[in-house]
Steps between C-alpha positions, in 0.01 A plus 500: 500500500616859370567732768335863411860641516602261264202535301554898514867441374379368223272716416695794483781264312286478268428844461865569458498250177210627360680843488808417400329355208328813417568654165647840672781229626587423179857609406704566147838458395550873378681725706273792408186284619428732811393789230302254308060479546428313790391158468109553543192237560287752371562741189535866618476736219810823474335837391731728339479886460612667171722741684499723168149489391365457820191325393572189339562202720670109454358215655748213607299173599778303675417125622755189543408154369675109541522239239755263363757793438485639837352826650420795304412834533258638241491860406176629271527855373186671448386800374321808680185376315538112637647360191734262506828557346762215565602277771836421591578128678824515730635181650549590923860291481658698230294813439554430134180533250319156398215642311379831354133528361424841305130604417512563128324770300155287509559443831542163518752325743803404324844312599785670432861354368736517779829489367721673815380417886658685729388816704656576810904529494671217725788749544526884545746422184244310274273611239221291432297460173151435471363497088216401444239525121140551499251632260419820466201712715371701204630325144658197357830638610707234724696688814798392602589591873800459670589638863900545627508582843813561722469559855555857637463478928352260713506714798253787384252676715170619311176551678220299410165569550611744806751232650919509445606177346800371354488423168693327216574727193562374146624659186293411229552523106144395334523468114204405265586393153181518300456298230261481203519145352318638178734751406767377624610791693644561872480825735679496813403727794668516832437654873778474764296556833562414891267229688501516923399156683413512835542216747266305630294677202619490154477733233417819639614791223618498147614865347649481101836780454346800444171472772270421133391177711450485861277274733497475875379226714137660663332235672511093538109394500327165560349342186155548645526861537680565154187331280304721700701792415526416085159381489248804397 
């Protein structure tokens, strides 16, 4: 026969496991991993503020998911309106990019060609490369996108939503090489810019050279309240 000490040991033992088993327990390989989304049981959706225009707004619907690869953390873009724009899949172990899904120009849901993975430097001294081709939003026109990022700090202090935090920076050089597979022609376009991750948040600011882009990190809200919110 169990004593109740015993059987209160075991209780709270058992507590312990459960939470130690919890996804927020869950831990990656990348050094940069503390300025990475948290690993959520429930998506929370990132509003950011056009800090130029003042008006238009980016939804970020971030969520993690398990299957035979591993864990994942899911980012959706959507527009100010609700749309949604692309999705990028990042594997928790290696922050690299598994999958990129782009909402073409009659907005239907397609999968991208990922031909570079990674995201998030290893090293102050890397620079990663993440290229990626889609179809284009408003023609026939395929888009070529490719993302070199080098790391700038990792010991940055930004305020966020009216709190200090310290924050990752990045260097990032963004080119698009458009392509029309009818005419045969190419046009390249290109926008150096500066992103800020937070930790124990994410991706919390993005600002191009020359402040023509710039979105801040507004507000985190629960699913339930964002459908609300885009929902007329």
């Amino acid at each position: 026969m169990y004593s109740k000490t015993h059987l209160l040991f075991s209780f709270f033992l058992l507590v312990l496991l459960l939470g130690a088993c919890s996804s927020n327990e869950i831990q990656s390989k990348h050094p940069a991993a503390r300025f990475f989304y948290p690993i959520l049981d429930e998506p929370k959706i990132y509003v950011y503020r056009d800090m130029i225009g003042g008006l238009d707004e980016q939804f970020h619907r971030v969520y993690s998911v398990k299957d035979h690869l591993g864990h994942h953390v899911v980012v959706e873009r959507y527009a100010s309106d609700g749309r949604i724009l692309e999705a990028l899949n990042f594997n928790v172990d290696s922050l690299d990019i598994q999958d990129h899904m782009v909402v073409n120009r009659n907005q239907k849901k397609t999968q991208a060609a990922v031909y570079k993975t990674t995201y998030f430097p290893w090293k102050g001294s890397d620079q990663t490369w993440f290229a990626t081709k889609f179809e284009g939003v408003l023609d026939s026109t395929l888009i070529l996108q490719e993302l070199k990022r080098t790391q700038l700090s990792d010991h940055a202090s930004l305020e966020v939503m009216g709190e200090q935090k310290t924050c990752i920076t990045y260097k990032d050089l963004t080119k698009f090489t458009l392509i029309n597979p009818f005419a045969k022609t190419e046009k390249k376009l290109e926008m150096a810019s500066t992103t800020y991750y937070a930790e124990g948040l994410g991706l919390v600011e993005w600002k191009s050279n020359g402040n023509k882009v710039h979105f801040r990190l507004e507000q985190i809200m629960d699913q339930t309240e964002w459908l609300k919110f885009i929902r007329p």
